[in-house]
N, C-alpha and C positions, 0 to 999 in steps of 0.2 A: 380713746386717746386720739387727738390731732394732733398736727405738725404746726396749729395755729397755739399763741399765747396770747395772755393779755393779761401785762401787770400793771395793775390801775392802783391810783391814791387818788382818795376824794378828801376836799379842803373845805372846811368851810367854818364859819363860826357858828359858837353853840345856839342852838335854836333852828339852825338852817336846815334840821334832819336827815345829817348824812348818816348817822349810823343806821337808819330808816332804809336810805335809797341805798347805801352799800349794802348791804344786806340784796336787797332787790337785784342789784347789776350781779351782785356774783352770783347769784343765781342765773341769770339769764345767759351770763357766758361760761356758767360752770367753772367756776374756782370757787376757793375757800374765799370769806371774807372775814381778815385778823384785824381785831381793835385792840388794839395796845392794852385798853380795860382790862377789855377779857382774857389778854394773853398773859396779864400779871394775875388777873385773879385762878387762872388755870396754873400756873406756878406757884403761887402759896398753897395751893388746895392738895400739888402734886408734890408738894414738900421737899422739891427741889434745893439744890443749894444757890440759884439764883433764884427761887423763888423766896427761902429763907432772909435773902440779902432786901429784897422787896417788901418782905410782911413788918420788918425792921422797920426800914423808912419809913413806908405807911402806916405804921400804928404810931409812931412820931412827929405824925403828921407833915412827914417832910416831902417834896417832891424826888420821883427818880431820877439821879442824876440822868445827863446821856449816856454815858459811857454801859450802864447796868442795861438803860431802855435799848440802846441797840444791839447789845449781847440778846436779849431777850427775842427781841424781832427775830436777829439771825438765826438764832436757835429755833425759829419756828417756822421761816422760811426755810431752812435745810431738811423741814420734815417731806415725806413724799407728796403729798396732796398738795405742795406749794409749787411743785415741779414745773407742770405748764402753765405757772400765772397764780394772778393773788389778788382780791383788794385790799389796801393798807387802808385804817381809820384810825387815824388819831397820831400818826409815824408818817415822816419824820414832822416834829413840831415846832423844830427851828432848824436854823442855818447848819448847825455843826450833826443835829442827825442828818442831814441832805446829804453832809462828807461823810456819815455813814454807811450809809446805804448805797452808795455812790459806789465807796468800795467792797463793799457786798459782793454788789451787783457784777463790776467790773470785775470781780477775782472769776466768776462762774461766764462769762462773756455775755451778759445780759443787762439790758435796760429796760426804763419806766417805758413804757409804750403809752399810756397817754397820763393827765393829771383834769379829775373832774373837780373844778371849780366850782360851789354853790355860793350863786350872789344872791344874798336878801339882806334886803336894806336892814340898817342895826333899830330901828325903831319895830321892825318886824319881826327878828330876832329875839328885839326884851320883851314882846307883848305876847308870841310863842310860850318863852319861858318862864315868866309871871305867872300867865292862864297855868303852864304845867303844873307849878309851885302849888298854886292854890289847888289845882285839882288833886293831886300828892300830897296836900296839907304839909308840905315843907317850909318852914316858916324864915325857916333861914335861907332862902331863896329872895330876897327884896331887890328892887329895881336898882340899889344902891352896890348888891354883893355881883349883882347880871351884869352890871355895866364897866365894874374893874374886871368882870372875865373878860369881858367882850374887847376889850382896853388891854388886858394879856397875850388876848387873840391876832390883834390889831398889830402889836410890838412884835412879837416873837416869832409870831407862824405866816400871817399875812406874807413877809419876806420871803418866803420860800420859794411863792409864785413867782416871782420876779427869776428868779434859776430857772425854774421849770420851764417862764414864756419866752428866755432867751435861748430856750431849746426846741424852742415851737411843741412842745409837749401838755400846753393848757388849753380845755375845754371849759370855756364858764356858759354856767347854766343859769338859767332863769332857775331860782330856788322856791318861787312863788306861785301857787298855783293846786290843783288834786294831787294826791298820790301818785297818781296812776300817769298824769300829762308830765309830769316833772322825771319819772323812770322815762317816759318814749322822749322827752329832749334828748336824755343820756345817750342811752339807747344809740340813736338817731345820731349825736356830733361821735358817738367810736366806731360806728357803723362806717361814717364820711374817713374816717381813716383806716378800715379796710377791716376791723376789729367785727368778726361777726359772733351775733349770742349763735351758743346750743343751740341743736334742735331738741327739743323733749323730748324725754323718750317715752 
């Protein structure tokens, strides 16, 4: 345990492999990394009664309202392991979870310490997620269903940076490039704001 935190959210459109690099950063500065995915499919599985309220909508194929999505978050950042720091994937994904989490954060006296941006150009993005499709034999992945996400991405969640960079709280990164140079970008711009990884033990 340190007396250092670091609650990170990485933004970026599908294809730009942040669930990849989060995965990677919370490892290097030792926090949990929560994806909203995984935190709804650990709730149906754990047959909660917000998770109950989730297997609903999902199998209805509806999206989770906010109101459910940020009870969920909170419920998982209140656990222990969320204590000194977190990275969020995929939360908040528009304006009004930002005023969630906002007041989260604010009720326990704590804020987002940084926001990692991943920019890759959108033709890089659908050519990522195309190759996947076809490598996954997912058929219903076409350049026509990639581009209305990308197009959802664009409208809804792109906005959020705009909060975060009027709080000097965004890092964008070059999303372009190895595994391994795209984690030392990261790395490297929460480093420059005093954010230091683990040492391994």
């Amino acid at each position: 345990m340190t007396d250092q935190t670091a609650r990170l959210l990485i933004v970026g459109p599908q294809g730009s492999g942040k669930g990849t690099q989060g995965v990677r950063i919370a490892e290097a500065f030792g926090i949990p990394a929560i994806s909203t995915g995984d935190m709804f499919r650990a709730a149906v599985a754990a047959g909660t009664d917000l998770g109950n309220q989730v297997k609903t909508l999902i199998e209805a194929g509806n999206l989770v309202p906010d109101e459910l999505t940020s009870a969920v978050v909170a419920d998982r950042l209140a656990q222990e392991d969320a204590a000194d720091g977190f990275l969020l994937d995929g939360y908040p994904r528009n304006l009004g979870q930002v005023a969630d989490l906002d007041a989260f954060l604010e009720a326990r006296g704590e804020k987002i310490d940084a926001v990692i941006e991943l920019n890759v150009p959108r033709e890089e993005s659908i050519a990522r997620l195309t190759q996947r499709a076809q490598e996954q034999g997912r058929t219903d992945d076409t350049e026509e269903v990639i581009a209305n996400r990308l197009g959802i991405y664009e409208r809804e969640t792109a906005p959020i940076l705009g909060v975060y960079r009027e709080r000097g709280a965004v890092d964008t990164i070059d999303g372009v490039g190895s595994l391994d140079e795209i984690t030392e970008r990261i790395v490297a711009a929460l480093e420059q704001r005093g954010l230091t990884r683990r040492a391994l033990a």
